[in-house]
The first five atom37 places (N, CA, C, CB, O) and aatype in JSON, in Angstrom:
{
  "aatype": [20, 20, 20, 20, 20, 20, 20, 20, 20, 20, 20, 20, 20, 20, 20, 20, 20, 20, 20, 20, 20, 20, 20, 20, 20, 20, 20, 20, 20, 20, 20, 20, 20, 20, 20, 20, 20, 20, 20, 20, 20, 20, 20, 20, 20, 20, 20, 20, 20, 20, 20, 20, 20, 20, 20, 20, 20, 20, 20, 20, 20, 20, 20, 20, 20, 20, 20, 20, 20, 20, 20, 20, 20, 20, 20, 20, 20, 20, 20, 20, 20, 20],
  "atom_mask": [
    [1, 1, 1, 1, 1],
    [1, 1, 1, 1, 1],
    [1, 1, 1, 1, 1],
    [1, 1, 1, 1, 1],
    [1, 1, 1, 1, 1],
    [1, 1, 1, 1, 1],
    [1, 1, 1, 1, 1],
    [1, 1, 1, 1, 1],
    [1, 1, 1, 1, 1],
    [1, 1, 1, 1, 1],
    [1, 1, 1, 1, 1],
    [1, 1, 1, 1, 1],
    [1, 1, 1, 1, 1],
    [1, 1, 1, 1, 1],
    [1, 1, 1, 1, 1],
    [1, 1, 1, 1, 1],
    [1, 1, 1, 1, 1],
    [1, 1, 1, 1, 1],
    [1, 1, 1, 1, 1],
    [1, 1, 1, 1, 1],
    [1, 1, 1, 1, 1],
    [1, 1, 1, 1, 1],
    [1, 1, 1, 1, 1],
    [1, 1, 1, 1, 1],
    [1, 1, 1, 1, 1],
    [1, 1, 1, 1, 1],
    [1, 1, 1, 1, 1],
    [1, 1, 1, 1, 1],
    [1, 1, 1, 1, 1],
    [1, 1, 1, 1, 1],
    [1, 1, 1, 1, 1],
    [1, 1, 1, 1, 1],
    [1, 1, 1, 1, 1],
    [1, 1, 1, 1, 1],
    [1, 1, 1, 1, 1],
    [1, 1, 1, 1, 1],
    [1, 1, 1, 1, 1],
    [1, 1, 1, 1, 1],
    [1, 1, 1, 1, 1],
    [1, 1, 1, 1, 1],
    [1, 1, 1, 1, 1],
    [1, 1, 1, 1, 1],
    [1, 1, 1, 1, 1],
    [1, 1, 1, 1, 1],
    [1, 1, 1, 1, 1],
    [1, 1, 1, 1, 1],
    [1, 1, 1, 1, 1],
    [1, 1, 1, 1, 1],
    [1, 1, 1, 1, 1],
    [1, 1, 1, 1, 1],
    [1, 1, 1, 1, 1],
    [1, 1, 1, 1, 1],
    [1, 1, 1, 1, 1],
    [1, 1, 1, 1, 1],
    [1, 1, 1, 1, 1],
    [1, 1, 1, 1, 1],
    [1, 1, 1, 1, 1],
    [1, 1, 1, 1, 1],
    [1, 1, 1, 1, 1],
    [1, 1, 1, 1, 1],
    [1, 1, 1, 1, 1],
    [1, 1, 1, 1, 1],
    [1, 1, 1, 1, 1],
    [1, 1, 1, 1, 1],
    [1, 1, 1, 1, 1],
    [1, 1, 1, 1, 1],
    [1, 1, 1, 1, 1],
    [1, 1, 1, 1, 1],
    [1, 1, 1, 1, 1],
    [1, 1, 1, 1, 1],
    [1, 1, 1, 1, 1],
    [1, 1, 1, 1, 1],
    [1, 1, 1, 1, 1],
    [1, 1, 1, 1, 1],
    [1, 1, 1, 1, 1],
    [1, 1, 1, 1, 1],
    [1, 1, 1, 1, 1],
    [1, 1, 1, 1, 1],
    [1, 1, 1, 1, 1],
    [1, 1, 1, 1, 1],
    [1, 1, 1, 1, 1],
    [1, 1, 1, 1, 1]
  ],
  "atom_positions": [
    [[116.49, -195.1, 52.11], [116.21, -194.92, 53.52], [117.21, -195.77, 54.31], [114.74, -195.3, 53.87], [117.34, -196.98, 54.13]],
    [[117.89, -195.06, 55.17], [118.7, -195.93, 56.11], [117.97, -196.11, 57.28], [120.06, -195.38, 56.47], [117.14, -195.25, 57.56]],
    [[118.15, -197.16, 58.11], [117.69, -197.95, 59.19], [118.29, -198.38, 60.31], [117.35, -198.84, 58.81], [118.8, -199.48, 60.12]],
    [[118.47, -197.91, 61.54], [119.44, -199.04, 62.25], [118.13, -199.03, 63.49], [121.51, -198.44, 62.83], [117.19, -198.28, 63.75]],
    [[118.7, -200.42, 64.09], [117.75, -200.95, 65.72], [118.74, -201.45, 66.46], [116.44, -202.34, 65.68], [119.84, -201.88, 66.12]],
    [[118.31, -201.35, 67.35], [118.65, -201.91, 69.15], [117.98, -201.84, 70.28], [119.65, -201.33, 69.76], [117.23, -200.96, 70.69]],
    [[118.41, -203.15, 70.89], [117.68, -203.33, 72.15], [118.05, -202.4, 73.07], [117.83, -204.59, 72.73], [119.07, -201.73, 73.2]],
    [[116.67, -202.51, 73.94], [117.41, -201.76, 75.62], [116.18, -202.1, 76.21], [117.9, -199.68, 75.88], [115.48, -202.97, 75.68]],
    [[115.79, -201.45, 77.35], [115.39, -201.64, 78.81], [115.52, -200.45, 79.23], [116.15, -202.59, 79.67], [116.54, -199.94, 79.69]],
    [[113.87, -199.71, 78.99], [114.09, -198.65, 79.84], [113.63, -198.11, 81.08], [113.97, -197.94, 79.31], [112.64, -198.64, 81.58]],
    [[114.23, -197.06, 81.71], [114.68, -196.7, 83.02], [113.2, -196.29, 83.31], [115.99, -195.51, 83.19], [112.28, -196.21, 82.5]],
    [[113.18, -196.1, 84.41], [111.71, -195.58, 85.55], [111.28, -194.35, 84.94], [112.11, -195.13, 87.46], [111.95, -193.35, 84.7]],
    [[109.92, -194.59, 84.71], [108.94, -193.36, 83.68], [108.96, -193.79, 82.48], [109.5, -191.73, 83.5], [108.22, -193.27, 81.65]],
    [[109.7, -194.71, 82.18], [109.31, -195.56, 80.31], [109.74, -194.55, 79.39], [107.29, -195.91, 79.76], [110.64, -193.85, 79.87]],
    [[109.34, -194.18, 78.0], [109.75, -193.87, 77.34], [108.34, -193.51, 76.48], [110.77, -194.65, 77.08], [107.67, -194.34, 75.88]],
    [[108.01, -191.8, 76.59], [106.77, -191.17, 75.44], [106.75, -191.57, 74.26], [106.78, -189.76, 75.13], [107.66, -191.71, 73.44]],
    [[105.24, -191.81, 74.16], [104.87, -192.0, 72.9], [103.94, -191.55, 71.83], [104.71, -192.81, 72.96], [102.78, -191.89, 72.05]],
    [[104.14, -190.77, 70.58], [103.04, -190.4, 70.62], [101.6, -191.28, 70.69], [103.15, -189.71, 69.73], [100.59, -191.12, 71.38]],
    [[101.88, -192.06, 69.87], [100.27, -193.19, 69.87], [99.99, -193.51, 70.87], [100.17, -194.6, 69.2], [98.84, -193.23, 71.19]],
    [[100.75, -194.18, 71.78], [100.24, -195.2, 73.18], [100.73, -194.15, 74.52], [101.35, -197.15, 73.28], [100.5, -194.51, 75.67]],
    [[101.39, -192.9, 74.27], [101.73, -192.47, 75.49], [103.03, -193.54, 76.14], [100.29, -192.45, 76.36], [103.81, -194.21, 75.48]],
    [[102.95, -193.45, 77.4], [104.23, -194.1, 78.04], [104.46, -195.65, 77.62], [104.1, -194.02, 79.69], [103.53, -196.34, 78.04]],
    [[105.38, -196.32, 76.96], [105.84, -197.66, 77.32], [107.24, -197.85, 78.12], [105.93, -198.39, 76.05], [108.07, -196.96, 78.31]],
    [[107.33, -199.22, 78.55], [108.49, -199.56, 79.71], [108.82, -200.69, 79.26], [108.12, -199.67, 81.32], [108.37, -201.21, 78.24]],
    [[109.61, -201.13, 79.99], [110.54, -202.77, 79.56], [111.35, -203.12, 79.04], [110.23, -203.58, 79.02], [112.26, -202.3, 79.0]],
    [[111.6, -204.22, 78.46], [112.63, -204.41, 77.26], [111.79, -203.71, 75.99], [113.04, -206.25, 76.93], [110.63, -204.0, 75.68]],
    [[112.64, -202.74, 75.36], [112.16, -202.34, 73.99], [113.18, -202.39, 73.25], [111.54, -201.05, 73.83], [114.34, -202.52, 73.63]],
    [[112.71, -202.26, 71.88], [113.78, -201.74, 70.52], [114.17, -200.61, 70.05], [113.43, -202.04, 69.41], [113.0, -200.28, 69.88]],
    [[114.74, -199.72, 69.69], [114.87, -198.49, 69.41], [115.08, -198.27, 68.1], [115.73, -197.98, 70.1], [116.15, -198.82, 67.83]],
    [[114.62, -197.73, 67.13], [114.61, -198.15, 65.66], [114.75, -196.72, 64.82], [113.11, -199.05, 65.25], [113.71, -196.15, 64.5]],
    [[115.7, -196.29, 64.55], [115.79, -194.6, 63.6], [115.9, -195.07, 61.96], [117.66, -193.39, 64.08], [116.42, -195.9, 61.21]],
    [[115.0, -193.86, 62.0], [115.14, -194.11, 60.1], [115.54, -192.74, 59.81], [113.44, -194.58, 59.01], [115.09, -191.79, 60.45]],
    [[116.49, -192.61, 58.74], [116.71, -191.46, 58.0], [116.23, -191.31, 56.76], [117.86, -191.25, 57.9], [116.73, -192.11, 55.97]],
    [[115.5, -190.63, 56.34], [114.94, -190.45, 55.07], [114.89, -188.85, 54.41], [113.52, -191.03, 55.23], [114.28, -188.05, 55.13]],
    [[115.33, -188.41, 53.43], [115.53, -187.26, 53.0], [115.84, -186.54, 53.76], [114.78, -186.83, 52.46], [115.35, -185.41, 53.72]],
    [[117.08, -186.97, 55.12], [117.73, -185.82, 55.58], [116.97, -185.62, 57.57], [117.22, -184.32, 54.19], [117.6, -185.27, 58.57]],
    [[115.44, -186.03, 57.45], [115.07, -186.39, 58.5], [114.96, -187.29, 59.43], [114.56, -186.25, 58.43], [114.08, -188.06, 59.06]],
    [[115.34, -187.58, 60.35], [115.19, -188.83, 61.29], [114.4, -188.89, 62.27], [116.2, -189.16, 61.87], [114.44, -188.11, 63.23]],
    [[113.37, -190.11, 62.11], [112.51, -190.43, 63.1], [112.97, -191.72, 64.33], [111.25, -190.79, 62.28], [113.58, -192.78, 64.19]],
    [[112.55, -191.25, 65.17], [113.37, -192.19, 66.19], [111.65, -192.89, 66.81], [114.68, -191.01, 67.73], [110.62, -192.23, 66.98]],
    [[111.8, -194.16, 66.99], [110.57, -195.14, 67.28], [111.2, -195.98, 67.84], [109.7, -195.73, 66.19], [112.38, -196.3, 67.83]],
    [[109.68, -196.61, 68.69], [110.18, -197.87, 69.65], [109.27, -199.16, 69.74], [110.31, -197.36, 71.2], [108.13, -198.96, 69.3]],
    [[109.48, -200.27, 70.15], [108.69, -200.89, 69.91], [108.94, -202.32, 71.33], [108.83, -201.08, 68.26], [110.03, -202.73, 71.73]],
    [[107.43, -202.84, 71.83], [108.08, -203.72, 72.47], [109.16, -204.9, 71.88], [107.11, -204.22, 73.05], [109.08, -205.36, 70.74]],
    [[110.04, -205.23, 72.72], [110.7, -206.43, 72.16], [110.0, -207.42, 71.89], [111.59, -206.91, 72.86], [109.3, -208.13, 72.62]],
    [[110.4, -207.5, 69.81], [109.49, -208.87, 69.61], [107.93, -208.33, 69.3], [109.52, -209.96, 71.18], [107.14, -209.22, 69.0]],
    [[107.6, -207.45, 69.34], [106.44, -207.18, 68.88], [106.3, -206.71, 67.2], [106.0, -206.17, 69.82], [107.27, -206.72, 66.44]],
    [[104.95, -206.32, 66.8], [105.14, -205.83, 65.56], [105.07, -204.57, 65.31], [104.45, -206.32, 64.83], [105.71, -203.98, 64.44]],
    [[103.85, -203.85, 66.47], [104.24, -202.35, 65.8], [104.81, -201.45, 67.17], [102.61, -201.44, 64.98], [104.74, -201.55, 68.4]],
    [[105.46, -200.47, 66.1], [105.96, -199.33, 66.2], [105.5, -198.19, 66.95], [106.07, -199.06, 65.22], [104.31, -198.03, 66.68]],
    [[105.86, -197.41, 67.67], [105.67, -196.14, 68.16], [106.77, -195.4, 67.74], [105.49, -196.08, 69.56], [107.89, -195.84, 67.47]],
    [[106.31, -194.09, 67.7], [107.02, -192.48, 67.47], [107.28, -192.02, 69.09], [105.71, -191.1, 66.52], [106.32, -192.0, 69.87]],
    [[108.51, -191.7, 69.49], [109.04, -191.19, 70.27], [108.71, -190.03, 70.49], [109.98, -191.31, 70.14], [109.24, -189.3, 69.65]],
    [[107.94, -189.36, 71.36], [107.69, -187.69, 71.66], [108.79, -186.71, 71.22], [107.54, -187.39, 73.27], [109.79, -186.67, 71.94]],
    [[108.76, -186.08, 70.35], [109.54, -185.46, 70.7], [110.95, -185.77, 69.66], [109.52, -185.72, 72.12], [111.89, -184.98, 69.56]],
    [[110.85, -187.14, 68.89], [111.84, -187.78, 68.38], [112.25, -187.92, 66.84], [111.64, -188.83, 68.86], [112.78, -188.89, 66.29]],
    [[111.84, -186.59, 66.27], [112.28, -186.44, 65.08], [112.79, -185.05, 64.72], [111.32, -186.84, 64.29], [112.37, -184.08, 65.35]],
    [[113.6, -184.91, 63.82], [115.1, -183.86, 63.9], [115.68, -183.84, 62.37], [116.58, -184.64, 65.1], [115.88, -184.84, 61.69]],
    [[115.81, -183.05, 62.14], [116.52, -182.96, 60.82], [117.95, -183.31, 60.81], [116.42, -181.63, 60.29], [118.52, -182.98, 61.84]],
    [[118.72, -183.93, 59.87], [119.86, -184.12, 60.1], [120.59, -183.51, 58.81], [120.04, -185.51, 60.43], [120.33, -183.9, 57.67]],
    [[121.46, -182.58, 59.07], [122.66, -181.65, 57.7], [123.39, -182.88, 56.91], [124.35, -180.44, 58.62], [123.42, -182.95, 55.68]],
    [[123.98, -183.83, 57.76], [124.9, -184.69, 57.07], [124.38, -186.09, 57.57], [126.51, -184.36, 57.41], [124.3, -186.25, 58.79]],
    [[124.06, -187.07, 56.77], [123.32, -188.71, 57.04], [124.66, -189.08, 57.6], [122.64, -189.9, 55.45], [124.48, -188.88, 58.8]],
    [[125.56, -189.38, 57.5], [126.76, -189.48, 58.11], [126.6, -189.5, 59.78], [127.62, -188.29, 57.59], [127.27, -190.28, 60.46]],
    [[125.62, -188.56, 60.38], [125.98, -188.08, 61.71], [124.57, -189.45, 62.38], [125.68, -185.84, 62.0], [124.31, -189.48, 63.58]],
    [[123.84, -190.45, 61.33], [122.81, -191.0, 61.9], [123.47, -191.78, 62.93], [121.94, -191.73, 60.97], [123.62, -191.39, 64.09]],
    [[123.85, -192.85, 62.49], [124.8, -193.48, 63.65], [125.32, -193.21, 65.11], [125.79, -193.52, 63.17], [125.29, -193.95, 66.1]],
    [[125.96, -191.49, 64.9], [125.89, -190.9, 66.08], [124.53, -190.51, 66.92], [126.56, -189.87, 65.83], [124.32, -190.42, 68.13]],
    [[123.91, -190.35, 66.03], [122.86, -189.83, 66.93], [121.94, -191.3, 67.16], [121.92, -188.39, 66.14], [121.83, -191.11, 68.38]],
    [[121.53, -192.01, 67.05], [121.26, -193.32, 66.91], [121.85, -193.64, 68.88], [122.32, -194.15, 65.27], [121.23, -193.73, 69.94]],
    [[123.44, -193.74, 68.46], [123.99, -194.35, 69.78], [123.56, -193.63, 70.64], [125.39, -194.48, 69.98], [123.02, -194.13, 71.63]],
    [[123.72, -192.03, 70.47], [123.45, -190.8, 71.5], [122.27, -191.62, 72.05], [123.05, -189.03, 70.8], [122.38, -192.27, 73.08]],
    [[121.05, -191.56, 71.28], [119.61, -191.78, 71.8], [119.59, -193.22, 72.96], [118.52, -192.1, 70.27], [119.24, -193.32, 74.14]],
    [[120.07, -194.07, 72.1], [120.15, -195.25, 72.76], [121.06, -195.2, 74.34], [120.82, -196.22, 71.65], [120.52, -195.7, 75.32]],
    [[122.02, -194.75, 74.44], [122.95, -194.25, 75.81], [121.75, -193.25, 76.43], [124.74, -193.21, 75.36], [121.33, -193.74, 77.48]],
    [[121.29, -192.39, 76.21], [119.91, -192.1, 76.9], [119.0, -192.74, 77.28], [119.29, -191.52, 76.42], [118.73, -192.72, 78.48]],
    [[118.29, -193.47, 76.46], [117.34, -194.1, 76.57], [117.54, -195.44, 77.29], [116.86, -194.15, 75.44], [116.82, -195.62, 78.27]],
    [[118.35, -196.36, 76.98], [119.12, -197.35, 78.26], [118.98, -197.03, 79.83], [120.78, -197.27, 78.08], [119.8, -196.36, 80.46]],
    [[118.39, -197.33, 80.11], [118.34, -197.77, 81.31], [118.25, -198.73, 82.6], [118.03, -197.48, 81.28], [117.86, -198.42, 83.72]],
    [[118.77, -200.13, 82.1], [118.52, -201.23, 83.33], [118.52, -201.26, 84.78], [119.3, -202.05, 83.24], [118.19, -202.12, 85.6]],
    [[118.79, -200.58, 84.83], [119.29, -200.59, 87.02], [118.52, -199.07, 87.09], [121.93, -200.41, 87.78], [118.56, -198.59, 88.23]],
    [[117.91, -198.33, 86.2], [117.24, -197.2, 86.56], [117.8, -195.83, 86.3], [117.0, -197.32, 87.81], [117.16, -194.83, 86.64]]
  ]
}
């Protein structure tokens, strides 16, 4: 299983979840690839658990492309000034 995280701060309306519905603030953004699928989750900064992103899991053809899509999400999901 590959793994990558990063911080951000997101923009006005927070970011869906399935478990908790909307969170906001500083969060983490955390994708895992596992047999080809990637789940994209978030979590407050510094906290322990996890949420599933609405909406935020996708099959991927080549693990190669996680990274890209990783940054993609994160350049979306970033938002400080709104």
């Amino acid at each position: 299983m590959a793994e990558l995280s990063s911080l951000f701060v997101a923009g006005p309306g927070g970011i869906m979840t399935d478990e908790v519905g909307v969170v906001t603030g500083d969060l983490e953004l955390r994708t895992l690839l596992e047999d080809g699928t990637l789940r994209s989750l978030v979590r407050y900064e510094g906290a322990d658990e996890w949420y599933g992103i609405t909406g935020g899991t996708v099959a991927l053809t080549d693990p190669r492309d996680h990274e890209a899509v990783h940054a993609l999400l994160l350049g979306v999901l970033n938002r400080p000034s709104g």
